[in-house]
NUVO-78367 format. One record per atom (N, C-alpha, C): residue in three letters; atom name; x, y, z. Coordinates in steps of 0.2 Angstrom, whole numbers, always signed. Example, Ala and Ser with C-alpha at 12.3 -4.5 7.8 and 13.67 -1.06 7.14 Angstrom:
+------+-------+-------+-------+-------+
! lomi ! marke !     X !     Y !     Z !
+------+-------+-------+-------+-------+
!  ALA !     N !   +66 !   -28 !   +39 !
!  ALA !    CA !   +62 !   -22 !   +39 !
!  ALA !     C !   +66 !   -16 !   +39 !
!  SER !     N !   +64 !   -11 !   +35 !
!  SER !    CA !   +68 !    -5 !   +36 !
!  SER !     C !   +64 !    +0 !   +39 !
+------+-------+-------+-------+-------+
END
This chain:
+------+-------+-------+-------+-------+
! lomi ! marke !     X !     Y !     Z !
+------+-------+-------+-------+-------+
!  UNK !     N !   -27 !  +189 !   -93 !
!  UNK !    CA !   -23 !  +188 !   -87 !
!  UNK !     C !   -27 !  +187 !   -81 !
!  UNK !     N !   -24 !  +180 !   -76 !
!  UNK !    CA !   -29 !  +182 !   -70 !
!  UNK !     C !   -24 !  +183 !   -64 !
!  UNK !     N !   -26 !  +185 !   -61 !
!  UNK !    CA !   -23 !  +187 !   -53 !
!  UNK !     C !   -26 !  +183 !   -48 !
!  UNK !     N !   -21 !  +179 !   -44 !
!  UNK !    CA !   -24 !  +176 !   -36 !
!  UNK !     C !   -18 !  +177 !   -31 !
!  UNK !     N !   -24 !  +180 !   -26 !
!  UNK !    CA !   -21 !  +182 !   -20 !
!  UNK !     C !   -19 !  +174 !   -16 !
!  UNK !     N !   -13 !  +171 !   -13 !
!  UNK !    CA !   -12 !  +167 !    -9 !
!  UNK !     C !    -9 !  +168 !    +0 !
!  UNK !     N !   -11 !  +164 !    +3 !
!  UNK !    CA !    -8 !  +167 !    +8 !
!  UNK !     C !    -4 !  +163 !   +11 !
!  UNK !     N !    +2 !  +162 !   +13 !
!  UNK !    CA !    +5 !  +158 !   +14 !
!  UNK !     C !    +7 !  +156 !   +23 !
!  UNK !     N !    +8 !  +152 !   +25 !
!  UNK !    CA !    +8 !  +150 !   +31 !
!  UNK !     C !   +15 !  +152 !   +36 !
!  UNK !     N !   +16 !  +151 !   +41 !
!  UNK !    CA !   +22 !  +153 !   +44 !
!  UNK !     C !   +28 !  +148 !   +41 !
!  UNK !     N !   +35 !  +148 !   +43 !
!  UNK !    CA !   +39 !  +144 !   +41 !
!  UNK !     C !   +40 !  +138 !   +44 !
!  UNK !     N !   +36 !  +139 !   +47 !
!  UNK !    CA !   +34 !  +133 !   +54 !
!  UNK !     C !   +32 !  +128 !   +49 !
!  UNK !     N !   +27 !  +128 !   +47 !
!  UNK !    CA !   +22 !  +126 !   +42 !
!  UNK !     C !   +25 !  +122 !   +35 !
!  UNK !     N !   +29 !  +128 !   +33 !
!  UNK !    CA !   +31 !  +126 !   +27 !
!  UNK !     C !   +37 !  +125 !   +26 !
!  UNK !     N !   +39 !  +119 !   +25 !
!  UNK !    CA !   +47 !  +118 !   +26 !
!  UNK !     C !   +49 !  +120 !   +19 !
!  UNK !     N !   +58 !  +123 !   +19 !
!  UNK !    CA !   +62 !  +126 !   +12 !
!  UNK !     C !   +61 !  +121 !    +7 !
!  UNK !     N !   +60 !  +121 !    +1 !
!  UNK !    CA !   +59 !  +116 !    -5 !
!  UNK !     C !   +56 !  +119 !    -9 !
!  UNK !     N !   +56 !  +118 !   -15 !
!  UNK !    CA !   +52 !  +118 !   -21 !
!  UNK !     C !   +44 !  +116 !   -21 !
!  UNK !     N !   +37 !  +119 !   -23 !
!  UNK !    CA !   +33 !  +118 !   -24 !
!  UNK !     C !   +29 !  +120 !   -30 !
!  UNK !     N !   +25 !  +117 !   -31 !
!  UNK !    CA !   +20 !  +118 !   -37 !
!  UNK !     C !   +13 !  +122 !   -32 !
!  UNK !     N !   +13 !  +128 !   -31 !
!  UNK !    CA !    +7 !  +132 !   -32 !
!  UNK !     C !    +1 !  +129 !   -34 !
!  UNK !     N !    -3 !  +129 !   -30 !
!  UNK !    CA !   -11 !  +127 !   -37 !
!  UNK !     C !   -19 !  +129 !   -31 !
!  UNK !     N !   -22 !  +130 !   -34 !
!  UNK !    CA !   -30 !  +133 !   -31 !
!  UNK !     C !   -33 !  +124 !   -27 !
!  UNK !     N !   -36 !  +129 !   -22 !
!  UNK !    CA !   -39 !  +123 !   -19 !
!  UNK !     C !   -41 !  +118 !   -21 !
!  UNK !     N !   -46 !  +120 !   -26 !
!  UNK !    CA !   -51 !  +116 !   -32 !
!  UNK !     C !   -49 !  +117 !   -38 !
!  UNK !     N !   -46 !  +111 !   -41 !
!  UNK !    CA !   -44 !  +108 !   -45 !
!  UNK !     C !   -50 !  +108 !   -51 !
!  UNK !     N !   -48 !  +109 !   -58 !
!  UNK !    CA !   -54 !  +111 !   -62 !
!  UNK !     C !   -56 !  +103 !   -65 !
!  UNK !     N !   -62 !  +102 !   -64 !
!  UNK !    CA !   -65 !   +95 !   -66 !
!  UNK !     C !   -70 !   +97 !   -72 !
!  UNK !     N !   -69 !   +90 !   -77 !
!  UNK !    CA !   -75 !   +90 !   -83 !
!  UNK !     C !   -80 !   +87 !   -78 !
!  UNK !     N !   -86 !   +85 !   -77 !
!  UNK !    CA !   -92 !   +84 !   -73 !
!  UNK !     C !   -98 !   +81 !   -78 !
!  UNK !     N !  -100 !   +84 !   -83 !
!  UNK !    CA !  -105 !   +83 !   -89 !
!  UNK !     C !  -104 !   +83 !   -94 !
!  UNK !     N !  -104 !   +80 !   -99 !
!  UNK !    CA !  -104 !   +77 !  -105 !
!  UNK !     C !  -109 !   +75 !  -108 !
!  UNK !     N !  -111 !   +78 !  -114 !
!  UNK !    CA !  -116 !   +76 !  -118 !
!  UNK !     C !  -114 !   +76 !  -125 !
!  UNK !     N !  -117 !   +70 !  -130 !
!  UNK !    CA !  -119 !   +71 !  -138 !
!  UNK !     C !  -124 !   +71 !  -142 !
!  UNK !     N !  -127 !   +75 !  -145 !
!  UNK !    CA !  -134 !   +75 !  -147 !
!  UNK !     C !  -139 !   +74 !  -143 !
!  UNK !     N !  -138 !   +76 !  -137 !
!  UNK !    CA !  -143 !   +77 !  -131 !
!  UNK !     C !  -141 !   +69 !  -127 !
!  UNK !     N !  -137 !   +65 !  -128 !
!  UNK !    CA !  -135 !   +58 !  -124 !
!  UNK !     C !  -131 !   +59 !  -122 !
!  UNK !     N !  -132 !   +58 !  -113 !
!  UNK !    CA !  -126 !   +58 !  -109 !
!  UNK !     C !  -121 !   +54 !  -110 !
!  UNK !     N !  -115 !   +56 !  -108 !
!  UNK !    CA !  -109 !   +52 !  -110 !
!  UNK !     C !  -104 !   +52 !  -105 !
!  UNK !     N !   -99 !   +48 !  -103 !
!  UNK !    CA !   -95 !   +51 !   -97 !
!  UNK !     C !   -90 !   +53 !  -102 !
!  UNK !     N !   -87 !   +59 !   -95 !
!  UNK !    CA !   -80 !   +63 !   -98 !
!  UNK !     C !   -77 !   +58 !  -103 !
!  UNK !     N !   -75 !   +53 !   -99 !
!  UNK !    CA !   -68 !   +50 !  -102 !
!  UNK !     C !   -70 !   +46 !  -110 !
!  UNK !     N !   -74 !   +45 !  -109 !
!  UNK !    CA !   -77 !   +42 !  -116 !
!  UNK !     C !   -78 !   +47 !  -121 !
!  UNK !     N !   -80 !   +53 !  -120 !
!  UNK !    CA !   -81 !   +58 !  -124 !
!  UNK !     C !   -75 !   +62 !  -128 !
!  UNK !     N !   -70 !   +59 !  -122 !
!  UNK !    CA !   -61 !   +60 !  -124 !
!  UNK !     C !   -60 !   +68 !  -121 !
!  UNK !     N !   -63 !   +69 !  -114 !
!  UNK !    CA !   -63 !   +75 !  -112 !
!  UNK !     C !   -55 !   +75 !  -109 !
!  UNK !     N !   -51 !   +80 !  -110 !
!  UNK !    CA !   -46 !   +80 !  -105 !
!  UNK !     C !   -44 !   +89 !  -101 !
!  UNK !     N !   -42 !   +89 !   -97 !
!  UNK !    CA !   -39 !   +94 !   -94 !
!  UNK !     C !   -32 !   +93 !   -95 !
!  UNK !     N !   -30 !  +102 !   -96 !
!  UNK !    CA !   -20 !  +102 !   -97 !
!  UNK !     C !   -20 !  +108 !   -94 !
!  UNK !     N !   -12 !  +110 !   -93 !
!  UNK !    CA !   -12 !  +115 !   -88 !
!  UNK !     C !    -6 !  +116 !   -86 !
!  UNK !     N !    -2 !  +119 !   -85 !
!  UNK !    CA !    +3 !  +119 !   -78 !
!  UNK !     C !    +4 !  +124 !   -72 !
!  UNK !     N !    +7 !  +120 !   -66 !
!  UNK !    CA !    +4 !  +126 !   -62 !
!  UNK !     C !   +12 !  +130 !   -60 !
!  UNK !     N !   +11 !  +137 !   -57 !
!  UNK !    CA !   +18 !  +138 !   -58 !
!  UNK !     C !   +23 !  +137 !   -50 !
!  UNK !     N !   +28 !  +135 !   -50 !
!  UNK !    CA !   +32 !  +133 !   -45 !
!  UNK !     C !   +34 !  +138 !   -41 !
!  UNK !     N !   +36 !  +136 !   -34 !
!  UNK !    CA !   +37 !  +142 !   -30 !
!  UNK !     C !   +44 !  +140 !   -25 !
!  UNK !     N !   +48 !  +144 !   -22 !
!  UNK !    CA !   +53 !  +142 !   -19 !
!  UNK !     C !   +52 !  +144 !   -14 !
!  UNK !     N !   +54 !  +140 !    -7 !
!  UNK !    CA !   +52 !  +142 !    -1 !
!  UNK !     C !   +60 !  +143 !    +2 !
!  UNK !     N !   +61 !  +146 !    +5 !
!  UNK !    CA !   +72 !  +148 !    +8 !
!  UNK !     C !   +72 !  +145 !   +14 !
!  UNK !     N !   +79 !  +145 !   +17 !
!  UNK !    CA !   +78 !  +146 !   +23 !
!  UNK !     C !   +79 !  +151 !   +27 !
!  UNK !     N !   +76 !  +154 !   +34 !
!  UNK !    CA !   +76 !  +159 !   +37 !
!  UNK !     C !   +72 !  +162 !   +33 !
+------+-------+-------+-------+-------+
END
């Protein structure tokens, strides 16, 4: 289980609606290899999955 502290902004900032939540940095493939030959991600059939969780902003 992980835990992240977020800090949120004034209401000024963030206006009422629906949000998807997500970290700064978004997780990337970068390096790929086969039998020691480099290959890019996408050809290697690297992919990322995930969902991020939603958040609800009120008003007042």
């Amino acid at each position: 289980m992980e835990t992240n502290t977020f800090i949120m902004p004034s209401s000024k900032v963030v206006k009422p609606g629906k949000y998807l939540l997500a970290e700064s940095n978004a997780p990337r493939i970068t390096k790929t290899s086969r039998e020691n030959v480099t290959l890019s991600p996408e050809s290697a059939g690297a992919t990322a999955s995930g969902s991020l969780p939603l958040f609800t902003v009120l008003k007042g």
